[in-house]
mmCIF file as Biopython writes it, N, C-alpha, C and O atoms, coordinates in Angstrom:
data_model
#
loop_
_atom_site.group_PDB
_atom_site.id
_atom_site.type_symbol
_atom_site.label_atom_id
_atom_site.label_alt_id
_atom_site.label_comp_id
_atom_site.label_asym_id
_atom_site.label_entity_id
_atom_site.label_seq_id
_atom_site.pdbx_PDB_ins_code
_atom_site.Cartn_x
_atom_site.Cartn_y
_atom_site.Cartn_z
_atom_site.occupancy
_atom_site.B_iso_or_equiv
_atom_site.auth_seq_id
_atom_site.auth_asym_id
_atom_site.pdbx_PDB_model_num
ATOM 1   N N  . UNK A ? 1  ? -27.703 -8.368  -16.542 1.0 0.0 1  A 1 
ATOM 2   C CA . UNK A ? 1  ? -27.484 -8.583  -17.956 1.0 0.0 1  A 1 
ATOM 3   C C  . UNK A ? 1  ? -26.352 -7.683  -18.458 1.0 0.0 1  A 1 
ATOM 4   O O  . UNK A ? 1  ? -25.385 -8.094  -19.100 1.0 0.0 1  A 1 
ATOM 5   N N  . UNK A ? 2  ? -26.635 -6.052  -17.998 1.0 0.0 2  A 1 
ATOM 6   C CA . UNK A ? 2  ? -25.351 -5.326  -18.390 1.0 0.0 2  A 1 
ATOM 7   C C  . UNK A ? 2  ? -24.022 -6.558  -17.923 1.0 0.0 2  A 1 
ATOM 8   O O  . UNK A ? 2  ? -23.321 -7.230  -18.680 1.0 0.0 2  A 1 
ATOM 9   N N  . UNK A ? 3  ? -24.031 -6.517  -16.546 1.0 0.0 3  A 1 
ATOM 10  C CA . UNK A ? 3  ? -22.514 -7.249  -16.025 1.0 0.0 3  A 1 
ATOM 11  C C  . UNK A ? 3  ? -22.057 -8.468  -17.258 1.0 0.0 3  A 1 
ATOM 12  O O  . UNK A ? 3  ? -21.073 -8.437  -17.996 1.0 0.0 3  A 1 
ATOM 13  N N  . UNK A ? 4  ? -23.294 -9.663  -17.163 1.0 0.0 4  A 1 
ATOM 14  C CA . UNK A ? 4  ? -22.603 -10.550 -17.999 1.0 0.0 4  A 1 
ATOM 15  C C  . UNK A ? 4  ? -22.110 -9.823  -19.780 1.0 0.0 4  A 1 
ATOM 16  O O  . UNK A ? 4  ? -21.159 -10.364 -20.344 1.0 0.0 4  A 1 
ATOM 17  N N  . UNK A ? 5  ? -22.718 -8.833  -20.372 1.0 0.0 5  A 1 
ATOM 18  C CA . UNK A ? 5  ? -22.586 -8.178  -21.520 1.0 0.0 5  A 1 
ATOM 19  C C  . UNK A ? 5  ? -21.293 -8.023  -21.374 1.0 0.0 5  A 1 
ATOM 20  O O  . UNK A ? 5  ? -20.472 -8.736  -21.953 1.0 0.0 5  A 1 
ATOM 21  N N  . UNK A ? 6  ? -20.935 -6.878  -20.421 1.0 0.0 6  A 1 
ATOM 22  C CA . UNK A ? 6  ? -19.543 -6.624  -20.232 1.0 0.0 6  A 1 
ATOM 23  C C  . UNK A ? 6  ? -18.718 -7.807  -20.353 1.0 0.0 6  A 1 
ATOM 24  O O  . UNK A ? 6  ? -18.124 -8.194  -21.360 1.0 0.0 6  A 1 
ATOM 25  N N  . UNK A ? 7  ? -18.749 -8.273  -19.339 1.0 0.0 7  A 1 
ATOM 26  C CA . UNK A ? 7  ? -17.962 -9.614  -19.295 1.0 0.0 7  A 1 
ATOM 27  C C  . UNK A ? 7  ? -17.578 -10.314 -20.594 1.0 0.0 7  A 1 
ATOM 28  O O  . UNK A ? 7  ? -16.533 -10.801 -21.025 1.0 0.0 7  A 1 
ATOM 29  N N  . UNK A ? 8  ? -18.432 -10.222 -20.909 1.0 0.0 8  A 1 
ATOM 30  C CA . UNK A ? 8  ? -17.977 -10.838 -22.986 1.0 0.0 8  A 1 
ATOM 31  C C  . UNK A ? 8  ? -17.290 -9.914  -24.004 1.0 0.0 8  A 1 
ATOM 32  O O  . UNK A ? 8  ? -16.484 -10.285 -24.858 1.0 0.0 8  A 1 
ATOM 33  N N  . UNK A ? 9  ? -17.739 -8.607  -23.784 1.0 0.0 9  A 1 
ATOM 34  C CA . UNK A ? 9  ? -16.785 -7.916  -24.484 1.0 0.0 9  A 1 
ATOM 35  C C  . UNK A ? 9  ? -15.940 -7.279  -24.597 1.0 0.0 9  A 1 
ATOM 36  O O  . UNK A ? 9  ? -15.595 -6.431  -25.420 1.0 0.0 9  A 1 
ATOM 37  N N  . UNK A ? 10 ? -15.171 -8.064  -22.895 1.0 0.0 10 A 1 
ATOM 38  C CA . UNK A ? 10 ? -13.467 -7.215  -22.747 1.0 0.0 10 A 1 
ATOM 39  C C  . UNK A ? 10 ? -12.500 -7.933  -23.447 1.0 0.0 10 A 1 
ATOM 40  O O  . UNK A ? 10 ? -12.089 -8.996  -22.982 1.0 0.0 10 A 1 
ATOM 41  N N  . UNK A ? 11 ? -12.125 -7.540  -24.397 1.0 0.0 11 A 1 
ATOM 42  C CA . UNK A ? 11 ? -10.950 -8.448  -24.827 1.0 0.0 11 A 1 
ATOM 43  C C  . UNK A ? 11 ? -9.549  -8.807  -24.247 1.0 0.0 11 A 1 
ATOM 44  O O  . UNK A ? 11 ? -8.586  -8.041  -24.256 1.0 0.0 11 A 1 
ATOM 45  N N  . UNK A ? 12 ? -9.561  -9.997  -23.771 1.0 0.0 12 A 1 
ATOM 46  C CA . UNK A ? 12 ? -8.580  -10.279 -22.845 1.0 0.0 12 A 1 
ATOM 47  C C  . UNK A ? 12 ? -7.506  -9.847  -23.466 1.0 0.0 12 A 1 
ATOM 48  O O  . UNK A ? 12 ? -6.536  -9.536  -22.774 1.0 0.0 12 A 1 
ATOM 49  N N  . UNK A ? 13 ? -7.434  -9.724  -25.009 1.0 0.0 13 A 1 
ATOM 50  C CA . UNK A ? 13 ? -5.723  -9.265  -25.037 1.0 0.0 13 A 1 
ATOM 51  C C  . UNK A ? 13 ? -5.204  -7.751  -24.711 1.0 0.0 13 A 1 
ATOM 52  O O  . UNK A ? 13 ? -4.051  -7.396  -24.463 1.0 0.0 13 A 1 
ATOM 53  N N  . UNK A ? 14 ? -6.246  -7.059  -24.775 1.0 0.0 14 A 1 
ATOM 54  C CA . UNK A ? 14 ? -5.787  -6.222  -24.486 1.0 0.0 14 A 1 
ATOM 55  C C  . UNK A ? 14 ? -6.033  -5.735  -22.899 1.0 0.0 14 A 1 
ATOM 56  O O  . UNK A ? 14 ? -5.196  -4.892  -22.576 1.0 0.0 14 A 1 
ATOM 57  N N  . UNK A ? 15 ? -7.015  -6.079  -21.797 1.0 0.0 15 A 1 
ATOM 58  C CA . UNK A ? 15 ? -7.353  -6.063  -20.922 1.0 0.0 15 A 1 
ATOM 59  C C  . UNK A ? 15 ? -7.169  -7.347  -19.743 1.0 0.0 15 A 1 
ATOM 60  O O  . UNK A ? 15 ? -7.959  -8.289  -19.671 1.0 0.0 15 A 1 
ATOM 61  N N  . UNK A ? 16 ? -6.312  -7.224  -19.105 1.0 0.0 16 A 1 
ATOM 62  C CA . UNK A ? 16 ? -6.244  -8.114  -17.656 1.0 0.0 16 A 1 
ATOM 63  C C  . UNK A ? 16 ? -7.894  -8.545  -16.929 1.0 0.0 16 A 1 
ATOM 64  O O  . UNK A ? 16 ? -8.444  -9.641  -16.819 1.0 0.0 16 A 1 
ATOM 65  N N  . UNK A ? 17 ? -8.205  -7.572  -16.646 1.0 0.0 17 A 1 
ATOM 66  C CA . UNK A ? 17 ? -9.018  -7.634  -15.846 1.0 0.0 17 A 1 
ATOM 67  C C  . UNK A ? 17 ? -10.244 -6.397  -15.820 1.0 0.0 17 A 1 
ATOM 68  O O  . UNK A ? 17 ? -9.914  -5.291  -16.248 1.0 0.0 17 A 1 
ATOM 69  N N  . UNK A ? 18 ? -11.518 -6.581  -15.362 1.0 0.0 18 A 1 
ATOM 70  C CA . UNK A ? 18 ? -12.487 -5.503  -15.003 1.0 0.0 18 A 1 
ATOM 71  C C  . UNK A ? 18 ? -12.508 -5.087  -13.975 1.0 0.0 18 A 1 
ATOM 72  O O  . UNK A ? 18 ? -12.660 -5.967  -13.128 1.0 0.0 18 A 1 
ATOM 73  N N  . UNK A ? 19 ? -12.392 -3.733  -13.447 1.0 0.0 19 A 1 
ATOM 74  C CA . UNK A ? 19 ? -12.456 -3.320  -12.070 1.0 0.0 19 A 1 
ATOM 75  C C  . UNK A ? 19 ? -13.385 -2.726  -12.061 1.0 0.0 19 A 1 
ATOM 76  O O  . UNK A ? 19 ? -13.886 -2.206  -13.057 1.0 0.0 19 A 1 
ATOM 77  N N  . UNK A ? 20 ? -13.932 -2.661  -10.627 1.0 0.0 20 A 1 
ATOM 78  C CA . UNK A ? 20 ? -15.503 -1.574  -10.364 1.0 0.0 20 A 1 
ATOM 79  C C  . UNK A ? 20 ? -15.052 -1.578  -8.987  1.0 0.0 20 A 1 
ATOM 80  O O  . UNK A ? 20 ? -14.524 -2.550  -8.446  1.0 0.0 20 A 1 
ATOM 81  N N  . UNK A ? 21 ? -15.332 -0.198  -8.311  1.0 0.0 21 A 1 
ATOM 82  C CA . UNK A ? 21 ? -16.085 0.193   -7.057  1.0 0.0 21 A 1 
ATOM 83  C C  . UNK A ? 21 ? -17.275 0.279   -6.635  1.0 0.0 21 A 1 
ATOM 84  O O  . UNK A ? 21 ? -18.092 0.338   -7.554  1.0 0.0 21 A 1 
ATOM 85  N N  . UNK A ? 22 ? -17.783 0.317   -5.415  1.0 0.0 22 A 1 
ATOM 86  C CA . UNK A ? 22 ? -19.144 0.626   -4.705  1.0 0.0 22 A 1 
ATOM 87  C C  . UNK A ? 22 ? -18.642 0.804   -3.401  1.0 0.0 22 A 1 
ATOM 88  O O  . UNK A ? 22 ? -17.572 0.386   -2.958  1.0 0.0 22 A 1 
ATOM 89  N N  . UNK A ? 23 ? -19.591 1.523   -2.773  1.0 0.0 23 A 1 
ATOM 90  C CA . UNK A ? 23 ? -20.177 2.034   -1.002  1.0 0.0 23 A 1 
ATOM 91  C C  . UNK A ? 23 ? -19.626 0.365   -0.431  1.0 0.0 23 A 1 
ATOM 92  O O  . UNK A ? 23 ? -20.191 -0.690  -0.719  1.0 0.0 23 A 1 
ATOM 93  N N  . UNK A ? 24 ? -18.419 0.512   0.411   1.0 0.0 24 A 1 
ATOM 94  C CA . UNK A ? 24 ? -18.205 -0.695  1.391   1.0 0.0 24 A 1 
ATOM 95  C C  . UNK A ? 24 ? -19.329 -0.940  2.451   1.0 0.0 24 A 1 
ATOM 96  O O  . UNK A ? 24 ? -19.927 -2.014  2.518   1.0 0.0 24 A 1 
ATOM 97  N N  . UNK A ? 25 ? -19.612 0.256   3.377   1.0 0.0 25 A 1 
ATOM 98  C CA . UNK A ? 25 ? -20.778 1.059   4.099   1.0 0.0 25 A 1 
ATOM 99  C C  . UNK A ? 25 ? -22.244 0.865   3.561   1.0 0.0 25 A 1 
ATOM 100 O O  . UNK A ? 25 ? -22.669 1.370   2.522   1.0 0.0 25 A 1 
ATOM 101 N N  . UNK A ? 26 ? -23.052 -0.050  4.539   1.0 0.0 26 A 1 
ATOM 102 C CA . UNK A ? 26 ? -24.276 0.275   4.294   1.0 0.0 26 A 1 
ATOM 103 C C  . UNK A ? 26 ? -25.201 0.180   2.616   1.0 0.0 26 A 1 
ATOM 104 O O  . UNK A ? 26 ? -26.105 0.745   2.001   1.0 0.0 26 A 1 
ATOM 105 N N  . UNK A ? 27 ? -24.132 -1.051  2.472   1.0 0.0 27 A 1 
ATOM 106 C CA . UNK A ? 27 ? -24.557 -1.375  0.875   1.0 0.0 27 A 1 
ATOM 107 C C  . UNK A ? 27 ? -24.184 -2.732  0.319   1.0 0.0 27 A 1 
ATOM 108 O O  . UNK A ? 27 ? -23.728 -3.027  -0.785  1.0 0.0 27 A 1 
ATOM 109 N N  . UNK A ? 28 ? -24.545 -3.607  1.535   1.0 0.0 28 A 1 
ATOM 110 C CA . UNK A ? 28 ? -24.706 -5.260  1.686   1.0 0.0 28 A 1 
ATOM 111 C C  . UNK A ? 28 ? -25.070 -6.179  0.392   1.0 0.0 28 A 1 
ATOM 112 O O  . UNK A ? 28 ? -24.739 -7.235  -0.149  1.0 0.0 28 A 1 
ATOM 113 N N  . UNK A ? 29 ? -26.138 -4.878  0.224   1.0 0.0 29 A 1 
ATOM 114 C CA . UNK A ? 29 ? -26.948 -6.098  -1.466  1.0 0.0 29 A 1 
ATOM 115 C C  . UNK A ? 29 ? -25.951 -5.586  -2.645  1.0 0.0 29 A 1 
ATOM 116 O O  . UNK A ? 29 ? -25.210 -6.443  -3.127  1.0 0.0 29 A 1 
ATOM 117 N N  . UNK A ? 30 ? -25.895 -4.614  -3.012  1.0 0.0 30 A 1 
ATOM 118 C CA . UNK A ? 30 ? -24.866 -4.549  -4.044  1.0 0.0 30 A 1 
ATOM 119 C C  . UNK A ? 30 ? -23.703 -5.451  -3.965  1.0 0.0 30 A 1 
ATOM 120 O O  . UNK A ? 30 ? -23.288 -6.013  -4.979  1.0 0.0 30 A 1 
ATOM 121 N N  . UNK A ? 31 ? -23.187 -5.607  -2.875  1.0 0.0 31 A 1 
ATOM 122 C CA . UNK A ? 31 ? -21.256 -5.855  -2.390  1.0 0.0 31 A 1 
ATOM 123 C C  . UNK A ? 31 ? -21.967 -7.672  -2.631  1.0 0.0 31 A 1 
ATOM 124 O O  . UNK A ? 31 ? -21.346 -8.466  -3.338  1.0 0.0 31 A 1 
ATOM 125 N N  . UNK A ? 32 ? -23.110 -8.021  -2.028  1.0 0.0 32 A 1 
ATOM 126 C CA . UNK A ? 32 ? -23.056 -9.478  -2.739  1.0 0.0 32 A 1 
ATOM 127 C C  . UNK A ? 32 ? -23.600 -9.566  -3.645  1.0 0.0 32 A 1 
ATOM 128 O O  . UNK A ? 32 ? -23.879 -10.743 -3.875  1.0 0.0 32 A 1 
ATOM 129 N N  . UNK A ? 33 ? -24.065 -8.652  -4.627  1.0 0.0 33 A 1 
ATOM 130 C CA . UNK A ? 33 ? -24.434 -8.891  -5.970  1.0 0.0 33 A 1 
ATOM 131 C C  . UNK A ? 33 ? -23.316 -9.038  -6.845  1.0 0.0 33 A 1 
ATOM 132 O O  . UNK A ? 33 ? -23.277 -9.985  -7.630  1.0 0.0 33 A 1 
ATOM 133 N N  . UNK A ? 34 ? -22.164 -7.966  -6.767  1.0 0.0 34 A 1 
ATOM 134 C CA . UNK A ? 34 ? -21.064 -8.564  -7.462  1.0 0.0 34 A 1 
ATOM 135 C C  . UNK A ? 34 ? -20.183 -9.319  -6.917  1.0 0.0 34 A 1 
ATOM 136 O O  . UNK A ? 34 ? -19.105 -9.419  -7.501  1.0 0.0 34 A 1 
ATOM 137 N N  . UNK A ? 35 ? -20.367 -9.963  -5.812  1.0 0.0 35 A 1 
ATOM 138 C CA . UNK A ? 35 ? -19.796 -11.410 -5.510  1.0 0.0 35 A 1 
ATOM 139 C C  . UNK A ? 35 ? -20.287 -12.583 -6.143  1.0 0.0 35 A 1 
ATOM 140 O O  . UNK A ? 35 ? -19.546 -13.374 -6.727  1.0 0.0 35 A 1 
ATOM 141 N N  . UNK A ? 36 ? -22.039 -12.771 -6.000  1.0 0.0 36 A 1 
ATOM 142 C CA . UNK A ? 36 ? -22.319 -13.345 -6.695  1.0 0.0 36 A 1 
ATOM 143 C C  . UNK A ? 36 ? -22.201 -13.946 -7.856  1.0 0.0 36 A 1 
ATOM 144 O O  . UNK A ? 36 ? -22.439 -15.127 -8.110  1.0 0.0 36 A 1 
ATOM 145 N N  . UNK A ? 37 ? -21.618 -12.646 -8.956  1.0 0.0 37 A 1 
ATOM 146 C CA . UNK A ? 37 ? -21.606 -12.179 -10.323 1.0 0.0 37 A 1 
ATOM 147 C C  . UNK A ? 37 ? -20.483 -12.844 -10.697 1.0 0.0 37 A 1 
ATOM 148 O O  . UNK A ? 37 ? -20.427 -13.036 -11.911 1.0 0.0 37 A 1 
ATOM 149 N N  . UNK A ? 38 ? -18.950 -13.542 -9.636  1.0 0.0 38 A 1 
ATOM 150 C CA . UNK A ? 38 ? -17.812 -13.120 -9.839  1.0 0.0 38 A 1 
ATOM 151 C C  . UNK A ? 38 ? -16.622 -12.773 -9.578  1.0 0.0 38 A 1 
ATOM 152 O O  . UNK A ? 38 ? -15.535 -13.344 -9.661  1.0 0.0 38 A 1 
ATOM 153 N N  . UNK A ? 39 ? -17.318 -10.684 -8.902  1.0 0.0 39 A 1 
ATOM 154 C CA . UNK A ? 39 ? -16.381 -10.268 -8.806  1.0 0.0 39 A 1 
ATOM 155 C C  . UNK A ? 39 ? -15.339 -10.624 -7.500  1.0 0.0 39 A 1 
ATOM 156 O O  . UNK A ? 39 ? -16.041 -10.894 -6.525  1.0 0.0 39 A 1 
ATOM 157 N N  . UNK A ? 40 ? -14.285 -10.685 -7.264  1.0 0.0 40 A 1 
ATOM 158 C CA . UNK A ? 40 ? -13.617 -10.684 -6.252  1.0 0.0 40 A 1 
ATOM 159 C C  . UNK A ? 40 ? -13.176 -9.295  -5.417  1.0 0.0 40 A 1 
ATOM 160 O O  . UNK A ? 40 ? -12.729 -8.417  -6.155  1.0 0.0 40 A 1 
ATOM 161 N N  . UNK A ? 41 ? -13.222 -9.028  -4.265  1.0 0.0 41 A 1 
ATOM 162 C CA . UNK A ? 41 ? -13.192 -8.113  -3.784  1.0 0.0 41 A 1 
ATOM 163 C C  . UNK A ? 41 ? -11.439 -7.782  -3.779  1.0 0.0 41 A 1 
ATOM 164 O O  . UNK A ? 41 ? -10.819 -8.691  -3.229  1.0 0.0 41 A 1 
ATOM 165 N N  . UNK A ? 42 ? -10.655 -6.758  -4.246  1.0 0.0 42 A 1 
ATOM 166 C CA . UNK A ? 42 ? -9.126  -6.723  -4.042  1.0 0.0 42 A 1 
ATOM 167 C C  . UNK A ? 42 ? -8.789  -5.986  -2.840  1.0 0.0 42 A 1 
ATOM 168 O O  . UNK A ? 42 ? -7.789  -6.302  -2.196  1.0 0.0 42 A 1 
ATOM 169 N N  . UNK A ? 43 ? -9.707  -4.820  -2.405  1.0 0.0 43 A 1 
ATOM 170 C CA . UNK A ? 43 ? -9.059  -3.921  -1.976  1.0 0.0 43 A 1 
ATOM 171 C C  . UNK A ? 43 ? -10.206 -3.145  -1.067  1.0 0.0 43 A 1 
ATOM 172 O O  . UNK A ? 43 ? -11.427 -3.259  -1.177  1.0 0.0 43 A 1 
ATOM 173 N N  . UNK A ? 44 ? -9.631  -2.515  -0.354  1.0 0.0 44 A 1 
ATOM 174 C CA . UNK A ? 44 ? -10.529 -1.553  0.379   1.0 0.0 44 A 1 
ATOM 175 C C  . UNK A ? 44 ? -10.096 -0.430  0.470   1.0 0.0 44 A 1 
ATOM 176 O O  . UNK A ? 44 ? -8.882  -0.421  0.676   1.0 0.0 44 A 1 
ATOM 177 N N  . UNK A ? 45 ? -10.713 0.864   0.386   1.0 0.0 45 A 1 
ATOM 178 C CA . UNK A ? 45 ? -10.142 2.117   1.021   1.0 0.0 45 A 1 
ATOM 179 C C  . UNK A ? 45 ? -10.821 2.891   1.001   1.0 0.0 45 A 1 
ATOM 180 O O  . UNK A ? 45 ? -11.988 2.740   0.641   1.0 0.0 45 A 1 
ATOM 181 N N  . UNK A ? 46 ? -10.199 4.253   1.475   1.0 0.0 46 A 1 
ATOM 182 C CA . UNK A ? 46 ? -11.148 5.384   1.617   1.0 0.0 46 A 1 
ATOM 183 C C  . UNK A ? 46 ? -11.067 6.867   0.852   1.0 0.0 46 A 1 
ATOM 184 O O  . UNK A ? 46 ? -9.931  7.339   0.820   1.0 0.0 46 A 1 
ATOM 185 N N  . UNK A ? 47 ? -11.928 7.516   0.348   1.0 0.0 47 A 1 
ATOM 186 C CA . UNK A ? 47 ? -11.813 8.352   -0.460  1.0 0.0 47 A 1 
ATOM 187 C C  . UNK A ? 47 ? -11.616 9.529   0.125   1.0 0.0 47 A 1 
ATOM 188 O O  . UNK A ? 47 ? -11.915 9.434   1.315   1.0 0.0 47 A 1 
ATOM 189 N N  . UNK A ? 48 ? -11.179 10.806  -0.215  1.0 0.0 48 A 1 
ATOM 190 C CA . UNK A ? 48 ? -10.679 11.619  0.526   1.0 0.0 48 A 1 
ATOM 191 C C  . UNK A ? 48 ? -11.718 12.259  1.197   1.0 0.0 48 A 1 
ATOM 192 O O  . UNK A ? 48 ? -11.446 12.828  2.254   1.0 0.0 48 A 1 
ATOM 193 N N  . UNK A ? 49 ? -13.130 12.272  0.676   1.0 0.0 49 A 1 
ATOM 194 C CA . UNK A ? 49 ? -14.519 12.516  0.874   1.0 0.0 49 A 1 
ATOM 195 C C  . UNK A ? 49 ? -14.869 11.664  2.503   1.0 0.0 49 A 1 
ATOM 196 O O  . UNK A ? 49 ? -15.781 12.053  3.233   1.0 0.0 49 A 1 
ATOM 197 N N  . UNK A ? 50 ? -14.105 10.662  2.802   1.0 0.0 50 A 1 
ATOM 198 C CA . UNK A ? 50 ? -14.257 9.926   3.752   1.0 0.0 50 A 1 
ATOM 199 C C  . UNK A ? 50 ? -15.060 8.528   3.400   1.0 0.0 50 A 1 
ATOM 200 O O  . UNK A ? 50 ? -15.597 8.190   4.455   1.0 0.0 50 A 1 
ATOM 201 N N  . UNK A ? 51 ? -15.282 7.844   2.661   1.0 0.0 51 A 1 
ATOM 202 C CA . UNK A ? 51 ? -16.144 7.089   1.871   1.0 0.0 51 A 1 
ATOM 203 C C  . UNK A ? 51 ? -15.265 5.770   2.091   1.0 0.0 51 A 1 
ATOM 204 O O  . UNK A ? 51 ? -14.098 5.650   1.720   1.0 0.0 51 A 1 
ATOM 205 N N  . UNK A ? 52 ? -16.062 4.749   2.793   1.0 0.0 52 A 1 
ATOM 206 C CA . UNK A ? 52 ? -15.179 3.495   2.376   1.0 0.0 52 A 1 
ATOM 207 C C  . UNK A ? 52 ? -15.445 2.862   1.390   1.0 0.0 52 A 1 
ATOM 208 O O  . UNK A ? 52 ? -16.560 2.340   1.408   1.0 0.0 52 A 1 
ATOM 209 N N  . UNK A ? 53 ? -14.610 2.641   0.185   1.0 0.0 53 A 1 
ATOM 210 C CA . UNK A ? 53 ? -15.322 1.965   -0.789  1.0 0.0 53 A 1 
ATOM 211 C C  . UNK A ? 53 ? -14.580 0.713   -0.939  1.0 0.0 53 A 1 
ATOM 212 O O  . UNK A ? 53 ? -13.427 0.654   -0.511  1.0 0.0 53 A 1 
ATOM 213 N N  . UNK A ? 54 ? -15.232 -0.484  -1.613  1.0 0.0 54 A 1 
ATOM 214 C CA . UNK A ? 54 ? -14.511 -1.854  -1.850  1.0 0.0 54 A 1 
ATOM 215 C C  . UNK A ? 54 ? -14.531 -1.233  -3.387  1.0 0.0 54 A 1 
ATOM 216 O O  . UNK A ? 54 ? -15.233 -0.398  -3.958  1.0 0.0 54 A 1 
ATOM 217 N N  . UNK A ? 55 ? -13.089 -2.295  -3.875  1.0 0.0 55 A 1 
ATOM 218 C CA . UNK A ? 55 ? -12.800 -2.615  -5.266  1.0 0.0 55 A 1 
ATOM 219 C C  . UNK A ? 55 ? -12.610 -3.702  -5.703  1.0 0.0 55 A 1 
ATOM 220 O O  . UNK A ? 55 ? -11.632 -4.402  -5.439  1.0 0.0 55 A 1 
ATOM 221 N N  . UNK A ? 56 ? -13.838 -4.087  -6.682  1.0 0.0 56 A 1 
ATOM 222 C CA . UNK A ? 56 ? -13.465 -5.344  -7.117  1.0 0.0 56 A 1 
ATOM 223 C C  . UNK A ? 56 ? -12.907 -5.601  -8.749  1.0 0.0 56 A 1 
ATOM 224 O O  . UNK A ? 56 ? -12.862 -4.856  -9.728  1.0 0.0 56 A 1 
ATOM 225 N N  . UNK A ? 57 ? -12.458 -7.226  -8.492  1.0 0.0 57 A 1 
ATOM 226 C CA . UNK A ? 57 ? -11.729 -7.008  -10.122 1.0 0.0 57 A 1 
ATOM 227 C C  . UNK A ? 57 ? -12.580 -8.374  -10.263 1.0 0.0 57 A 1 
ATOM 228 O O  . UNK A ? 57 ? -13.243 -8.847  -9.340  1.0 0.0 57 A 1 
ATOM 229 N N  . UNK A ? 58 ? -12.455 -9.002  -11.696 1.0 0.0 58 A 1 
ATOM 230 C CA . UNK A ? 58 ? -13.049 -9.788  -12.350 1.0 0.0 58 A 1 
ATOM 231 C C  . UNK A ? 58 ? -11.702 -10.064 -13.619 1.0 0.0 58 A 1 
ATOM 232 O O  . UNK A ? 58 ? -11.243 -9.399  -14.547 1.0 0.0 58 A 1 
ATOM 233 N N  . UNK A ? 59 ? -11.515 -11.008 -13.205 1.0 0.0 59 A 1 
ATOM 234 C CA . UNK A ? 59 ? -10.801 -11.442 -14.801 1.0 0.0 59 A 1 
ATOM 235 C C  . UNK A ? 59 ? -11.408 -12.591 -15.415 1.0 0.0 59 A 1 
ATOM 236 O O  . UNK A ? 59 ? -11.942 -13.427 -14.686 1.0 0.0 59 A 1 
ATOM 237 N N  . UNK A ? 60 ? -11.397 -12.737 -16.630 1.0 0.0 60 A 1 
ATOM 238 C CA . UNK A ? 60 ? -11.968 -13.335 -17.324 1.0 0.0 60 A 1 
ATOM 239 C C  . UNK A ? 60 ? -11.181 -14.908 -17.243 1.0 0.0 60 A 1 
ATOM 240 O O  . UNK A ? 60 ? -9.964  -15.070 -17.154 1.0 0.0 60 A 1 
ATOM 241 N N  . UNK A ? 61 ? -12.382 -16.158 -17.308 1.0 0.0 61 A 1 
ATOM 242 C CA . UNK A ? 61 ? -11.128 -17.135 -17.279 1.0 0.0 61 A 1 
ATOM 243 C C  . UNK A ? 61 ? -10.873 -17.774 -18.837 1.0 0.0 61 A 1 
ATOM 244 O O  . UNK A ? 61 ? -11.614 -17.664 -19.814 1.0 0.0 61 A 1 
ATOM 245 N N  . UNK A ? 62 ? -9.789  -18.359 -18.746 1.0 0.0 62 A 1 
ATOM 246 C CA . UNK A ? 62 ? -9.040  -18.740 -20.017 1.0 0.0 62 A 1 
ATOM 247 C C  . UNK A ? 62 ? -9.803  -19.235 -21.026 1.0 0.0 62 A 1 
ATOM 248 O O  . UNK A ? 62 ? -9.420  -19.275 -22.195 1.0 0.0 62 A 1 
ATOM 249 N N  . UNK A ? 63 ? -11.207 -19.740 -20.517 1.0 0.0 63 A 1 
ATOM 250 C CA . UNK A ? 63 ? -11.972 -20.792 -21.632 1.0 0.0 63 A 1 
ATOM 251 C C  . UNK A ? 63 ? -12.897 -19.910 -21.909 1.0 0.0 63 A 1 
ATOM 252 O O  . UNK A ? 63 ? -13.723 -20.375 -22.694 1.0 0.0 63 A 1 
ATOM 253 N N  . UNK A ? 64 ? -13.117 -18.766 -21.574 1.0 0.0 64 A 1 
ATOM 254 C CA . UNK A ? 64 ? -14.673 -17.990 -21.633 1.0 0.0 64 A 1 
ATOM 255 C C  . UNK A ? 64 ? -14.304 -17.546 -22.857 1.0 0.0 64 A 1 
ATOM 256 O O  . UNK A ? 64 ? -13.097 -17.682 -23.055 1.0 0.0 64 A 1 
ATOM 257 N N  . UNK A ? 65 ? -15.059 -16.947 -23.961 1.0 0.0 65 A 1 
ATOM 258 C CA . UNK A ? 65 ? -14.279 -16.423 -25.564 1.0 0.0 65 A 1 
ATOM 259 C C  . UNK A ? 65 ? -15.266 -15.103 -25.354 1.0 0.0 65 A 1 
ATOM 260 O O  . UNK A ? 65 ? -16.119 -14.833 -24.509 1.0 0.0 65 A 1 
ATOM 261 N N  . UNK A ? 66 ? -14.931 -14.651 -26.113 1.0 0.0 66 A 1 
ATOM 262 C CA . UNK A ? 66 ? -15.893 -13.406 -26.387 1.0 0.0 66 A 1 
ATOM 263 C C  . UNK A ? 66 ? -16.994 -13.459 -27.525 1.0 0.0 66 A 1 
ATOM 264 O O  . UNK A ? 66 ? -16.784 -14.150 -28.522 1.0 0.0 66 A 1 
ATOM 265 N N  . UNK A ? 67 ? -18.013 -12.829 -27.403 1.0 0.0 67 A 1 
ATOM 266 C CA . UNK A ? 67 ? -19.183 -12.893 -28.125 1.0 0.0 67 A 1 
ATOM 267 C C  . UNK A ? 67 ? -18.920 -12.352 -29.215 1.0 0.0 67 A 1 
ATOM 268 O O  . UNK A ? 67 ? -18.592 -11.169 -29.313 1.0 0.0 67 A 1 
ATOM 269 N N  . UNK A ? 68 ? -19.048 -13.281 -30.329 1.0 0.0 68 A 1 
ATOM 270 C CA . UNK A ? 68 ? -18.530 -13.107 -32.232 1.0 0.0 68 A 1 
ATOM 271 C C  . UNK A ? 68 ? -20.114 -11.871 -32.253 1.0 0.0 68 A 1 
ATOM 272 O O  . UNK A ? 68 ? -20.439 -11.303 -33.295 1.0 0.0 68 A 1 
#
């Protein structure tokens, strides 16, 4: 419910897109929960901590409006 909330109240004009990270490693249900949700995965890397994390973005599409 948070995710879809968000999702309604980024205002595309001023915002492209939503990005989030999570644990690439050993964290299967999350990484398809925001697939599920959406998100698209852009990127992968690693934190200096040694951490692989995925990054995903979400842009909003053209017909979705935001919640008056």
């Amino acid at each position: 419910m948070l995710l879809d909330e968000l999702k309604h109240l980024v205002d595309r004009s001023e915002f492209e897109y939503i990005t989030l990270e999570t644990d690439a490693d050993n964290n299967a249900a999350a990484n398809r929960f925001y697939q599920k949700n959406g998100m698209k995965l852009s990127s992968v890397f690693t934190t200096p901590e040694g951490r692989r994390m995925n990054k995903y973005h979400y842009r909003k599409k053209h017909n979705e409006s935001a919640v008056s």
